[in-house]
N, C-alpha and C positions, 0 to 999 in steps of 0.2 A: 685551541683545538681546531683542526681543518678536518676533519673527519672520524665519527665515533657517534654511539647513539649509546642510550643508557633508558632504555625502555624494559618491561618486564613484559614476559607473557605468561600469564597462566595459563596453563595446560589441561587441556582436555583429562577429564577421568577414561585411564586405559588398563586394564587389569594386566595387559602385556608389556606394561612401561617397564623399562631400566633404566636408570641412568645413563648406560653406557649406547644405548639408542637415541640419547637426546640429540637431534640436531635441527638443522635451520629447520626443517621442512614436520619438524614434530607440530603436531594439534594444540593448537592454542582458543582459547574462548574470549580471553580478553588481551589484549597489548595495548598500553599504556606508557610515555614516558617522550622525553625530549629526543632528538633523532635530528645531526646534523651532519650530510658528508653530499658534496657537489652541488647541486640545486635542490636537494631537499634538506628544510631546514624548519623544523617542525614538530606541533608534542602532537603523537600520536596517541588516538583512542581511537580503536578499532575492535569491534565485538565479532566473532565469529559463529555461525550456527551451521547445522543440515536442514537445509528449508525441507519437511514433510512433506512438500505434494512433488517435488523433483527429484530431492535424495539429493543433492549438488552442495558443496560449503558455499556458502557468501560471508561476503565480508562488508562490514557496515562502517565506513568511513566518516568521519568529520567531512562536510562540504567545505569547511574553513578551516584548517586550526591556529591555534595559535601560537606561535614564534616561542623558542624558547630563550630563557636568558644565554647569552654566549661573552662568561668572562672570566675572570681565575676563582671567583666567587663559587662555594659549594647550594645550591640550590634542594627547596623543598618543592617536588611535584605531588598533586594530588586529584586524584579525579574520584568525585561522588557519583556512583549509579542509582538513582530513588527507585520506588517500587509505582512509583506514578511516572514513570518513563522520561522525567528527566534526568539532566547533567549537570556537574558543574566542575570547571577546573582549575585548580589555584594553582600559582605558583608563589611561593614564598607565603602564603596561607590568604594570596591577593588573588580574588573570581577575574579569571583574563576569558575566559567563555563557559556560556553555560545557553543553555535552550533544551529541546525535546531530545528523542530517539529518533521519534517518527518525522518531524520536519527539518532537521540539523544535522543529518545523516544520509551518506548515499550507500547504493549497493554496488557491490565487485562481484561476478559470477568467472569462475574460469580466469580472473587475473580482465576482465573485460568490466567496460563500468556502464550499469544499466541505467536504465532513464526513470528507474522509482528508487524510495530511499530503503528507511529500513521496514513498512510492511509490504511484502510484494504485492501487483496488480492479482483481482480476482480471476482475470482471464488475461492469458498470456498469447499470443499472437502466432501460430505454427506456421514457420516459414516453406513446412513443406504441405499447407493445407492446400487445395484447390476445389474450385469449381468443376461439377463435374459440366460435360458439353450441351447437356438440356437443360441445365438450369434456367428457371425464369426467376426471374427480381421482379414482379411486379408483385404490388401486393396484395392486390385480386384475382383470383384468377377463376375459369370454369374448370370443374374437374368431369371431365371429357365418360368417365363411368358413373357417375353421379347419375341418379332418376328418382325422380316422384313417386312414394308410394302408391298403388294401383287405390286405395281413396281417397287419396289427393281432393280439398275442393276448394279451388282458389277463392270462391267467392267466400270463405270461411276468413281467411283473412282480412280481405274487405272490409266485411261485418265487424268483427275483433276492432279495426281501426275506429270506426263509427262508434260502436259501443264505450270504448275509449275516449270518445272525444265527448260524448253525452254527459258520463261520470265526472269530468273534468269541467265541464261547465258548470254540471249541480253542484257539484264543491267550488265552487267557484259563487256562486247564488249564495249557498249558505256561509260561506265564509264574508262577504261582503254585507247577510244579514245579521252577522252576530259582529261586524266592525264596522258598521256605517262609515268610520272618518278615515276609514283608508283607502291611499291613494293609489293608482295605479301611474305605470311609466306610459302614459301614450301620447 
């Protein structure tokens, strides 16, 4: 065989499906199977979904897969999908890969192949976000309308510190009199 694939797709649930609508570009959720013509030479598992926060299909790719047999020999292909998000793939009922979803799998958005696999990043990167021309990046800053309430009394703070540092030493007394043999780091 110099070129030919023998993969299945399952199809999307469509209540407007016909038969006679089937073609390349129909809705698939799963495609599974060997697939050999020019330089792809490969058993594809490929899971399809609508990511919920974009509305976009991706497609979740093997990062690896693995070779299929190519002889006059009729071949058994199998692929396990577990509910704990692994894989496994046999061929002739022999494991040739198996691993995760989420670590063994990359994403295809648009036919474009993203830099996460199969759960997307929580924040996505807007190539058309900007700075607006005042931004400041420091991470202090005065805020220029900001004022003191009209009772404002500094020295009330002061005090608060002090008072603070009293309590911390009498815990400190009593905690040292109910442990005698403890050490301190000095």
């Amino acid at each position: 065989m110099s070129c030919g694939g023998a993969y299945l797709k399952f199809l999307n649930q469509d209540d407007d499906f016909t038969p006679a609508t089937l073609g390349e570009s129909s809705g698939y959720s799963v495609m599974f199977g060997p697939d050999k013509c020019g330089n792809t030479n490969q058993v594809h598992l490929i899971l399809r979904h609508q990511n919920p926060v974009s509305g976009k299909w991706e497609e979740k790719h093997l990062k690896s897969s693995p070779s299929p047999k190519v002889d006059k020999d009729a071949h058994l292909y199998t692929a396990i999908l577990r509910k704990d998000k692994t894989f496994e793939i046999l061929i002739d009922s022999v494991s040739v890969k198996s691993g995760t979803l989420v670590d063994d799998m990359v994403a295809y958005v648009d036919g474009k192949k993203k830099d996460y696999g199969f759960v997307p990043p929580k924040q996505i990167d807007d190539p058309e976000d900007f700075k607006p021309e005042d931004w400041v990046d420091n991470a202090k800053m005065k805020d220029p309308d900001a004022s003191k309430p009209d009772d404002w009394d500094e020295d009330v703070s002061n005090k608060i510190s002090v008072i603070c540092l009293f309590f911390f030493s009498k815990t400190l007394m009593l905690f040292y009199s109910l442990f005698p043999g403890a050490k301190t780091n000095s």
